[in-house]
C-alpha positions in Angstrom: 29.0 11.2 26.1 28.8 7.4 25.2 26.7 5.0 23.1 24.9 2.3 22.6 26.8 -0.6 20.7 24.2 -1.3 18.3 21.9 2.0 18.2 24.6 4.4 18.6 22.0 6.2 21.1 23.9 8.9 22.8 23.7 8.6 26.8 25.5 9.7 30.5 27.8 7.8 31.8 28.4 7.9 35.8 31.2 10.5 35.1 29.4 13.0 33.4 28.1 15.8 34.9 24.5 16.0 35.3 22.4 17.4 32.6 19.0 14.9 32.7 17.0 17.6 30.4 19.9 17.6 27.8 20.7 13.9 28.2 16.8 13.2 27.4 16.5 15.4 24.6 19.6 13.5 23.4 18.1 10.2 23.5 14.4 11.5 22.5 16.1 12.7 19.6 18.4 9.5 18.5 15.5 7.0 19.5 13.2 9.6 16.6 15.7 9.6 14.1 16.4 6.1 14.3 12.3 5.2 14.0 12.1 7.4 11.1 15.1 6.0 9.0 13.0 2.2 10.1 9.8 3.3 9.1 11.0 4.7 5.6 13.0 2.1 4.9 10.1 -0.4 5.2 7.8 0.6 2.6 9.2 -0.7 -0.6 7.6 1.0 -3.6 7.5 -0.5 -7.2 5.3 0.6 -10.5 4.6 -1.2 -13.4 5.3 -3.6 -15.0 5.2 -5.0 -11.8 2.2 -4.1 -10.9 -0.7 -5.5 -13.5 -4.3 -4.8 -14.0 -6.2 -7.0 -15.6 -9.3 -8.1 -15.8 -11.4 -11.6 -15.7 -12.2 -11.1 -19.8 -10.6 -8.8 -22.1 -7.5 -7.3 -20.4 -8.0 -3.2 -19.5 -4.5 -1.2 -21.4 -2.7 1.6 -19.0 -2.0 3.8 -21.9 -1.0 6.9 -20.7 -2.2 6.8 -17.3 -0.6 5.7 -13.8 -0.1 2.1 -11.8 1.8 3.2 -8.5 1.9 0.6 -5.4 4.0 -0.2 -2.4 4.6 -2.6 -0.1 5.6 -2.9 3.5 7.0 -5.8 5.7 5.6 -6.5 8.9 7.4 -9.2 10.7 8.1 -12.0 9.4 4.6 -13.1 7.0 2.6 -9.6 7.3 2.5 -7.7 4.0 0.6 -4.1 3.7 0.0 -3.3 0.1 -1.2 -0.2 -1.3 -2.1 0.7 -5.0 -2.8 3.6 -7.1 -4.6 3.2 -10.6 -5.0 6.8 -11.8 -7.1 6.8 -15.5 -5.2 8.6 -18.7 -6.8 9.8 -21.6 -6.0 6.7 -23.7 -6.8 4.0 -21.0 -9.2 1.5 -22.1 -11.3 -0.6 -19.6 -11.2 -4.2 -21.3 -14.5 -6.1 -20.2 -15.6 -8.3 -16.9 -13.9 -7.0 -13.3 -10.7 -5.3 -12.8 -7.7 -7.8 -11.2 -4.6 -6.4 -9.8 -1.7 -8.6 -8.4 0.2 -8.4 -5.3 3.8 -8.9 -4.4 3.5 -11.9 -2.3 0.7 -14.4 -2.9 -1.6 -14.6 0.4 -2.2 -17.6 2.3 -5.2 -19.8 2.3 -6.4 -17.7 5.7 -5.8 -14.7 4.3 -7.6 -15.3 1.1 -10.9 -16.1 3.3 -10.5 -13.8 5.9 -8.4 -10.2 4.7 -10.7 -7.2 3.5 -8.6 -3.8 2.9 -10.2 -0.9 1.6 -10.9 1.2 -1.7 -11.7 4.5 -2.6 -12.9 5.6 -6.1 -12.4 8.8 -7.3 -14.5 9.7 -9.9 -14.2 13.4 -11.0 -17.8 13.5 -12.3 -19.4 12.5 -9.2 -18.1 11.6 -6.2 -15.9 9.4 -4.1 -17.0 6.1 -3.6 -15.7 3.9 -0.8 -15.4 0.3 -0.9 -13.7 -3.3 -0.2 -10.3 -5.0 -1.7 -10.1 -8.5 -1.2 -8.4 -12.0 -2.6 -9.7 -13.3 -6.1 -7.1 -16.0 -5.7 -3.5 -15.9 -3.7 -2.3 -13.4 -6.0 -4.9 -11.4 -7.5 -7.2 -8.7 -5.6 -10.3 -7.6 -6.7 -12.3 -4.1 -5.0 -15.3 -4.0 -4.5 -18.5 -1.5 -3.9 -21.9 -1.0 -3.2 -22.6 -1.7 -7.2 -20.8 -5.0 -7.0 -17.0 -5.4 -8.1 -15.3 -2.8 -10.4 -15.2 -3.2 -13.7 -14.6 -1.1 -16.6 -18.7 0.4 -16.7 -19.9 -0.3 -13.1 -20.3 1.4 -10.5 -19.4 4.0 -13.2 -17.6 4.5 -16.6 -13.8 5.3 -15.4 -12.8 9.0 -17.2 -9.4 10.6 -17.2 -7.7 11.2 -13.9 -10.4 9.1 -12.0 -7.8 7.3 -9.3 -9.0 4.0 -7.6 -6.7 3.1 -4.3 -6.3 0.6 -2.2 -5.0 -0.8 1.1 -5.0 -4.4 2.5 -2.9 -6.2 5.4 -2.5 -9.8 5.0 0.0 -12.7 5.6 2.0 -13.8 3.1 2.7 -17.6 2.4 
């Protein structure tokens, strides 16, 4: 059975004998695999001390909890960007609202226009949903019903609280 030159997707050739059910499982299969590897090798993950939280004040300290984000490409300009701030047991909250950077600075219509997501998980009440969006090119801010996060609103954070995140936006 042949290939494709750049693909390597397996597939008859006039000579073969006639199996269409084999021959597209056999491409069905290679077309799969080859999306998978794509999609897996697009999200590029990094930690800190790339990733910083800080705050508009007094800077919050990770201590001994977790900073997690990742990235994906789309295109040319189109960034996704998730993040993961899970609380430890020495974490402090600084004062003012919470800032976290991205990986690529936004552009101007982005800044306006992009609102991603949040979820707070607080493990003495509940899970509160809310908004990410651009404090500047390269800083995001979430926001919720309370107004935006900061280290005593909508709550006081506790250990293993988690705050994510999740924005799509066009880099410059």
């Amino acid at each position: 059975m042949a290939t494709t030159a750049n693909r390597a997707y397996r597939y008859p050739q006039s000579t073969d004998d006639v199996r269409p059910y084999e021959d597209i499982q056999f491409l069905a299969t290679d077309v799969d695999t080859d999306v998978q590897a794509l999609y897996a090798a697009a999200w590029v993950a990094f930690n800190s001390p790339t990733l910083v939280w800080s705050a508009n004040t007094t800077a919050p300290a990770l201590g001994n909890g977790t900073l997690l984000g990742r990235y994906q490409l789309q295109g040319n300009k189109g960034i996704r960007f998730q993040g993961r701030l899970t609380i430890g047991t020495t974490s402090t909250f600084g004062t003012g609202f919470w800032i976290f950077n991205v990986p690529f600075s936004a552009t101007a219509d982005s800044i306006l226009y992009c609102v991603g997501t949040h979820r707070m998980d607080d493990v003495s009440v509940q899970s509160r949903p809310g908004t990410c969006r651009f404090f500047t090119a390269s800083q995001l801010v979430l926001d919720n019903s309370g107004g935006v996060v900061a280290g005593n609103s909508p709550v006081v954070p506790a250990s293993t609280d988690a705050y994510t995140w999740d924005i799509t936006y066009e880099r410059v």
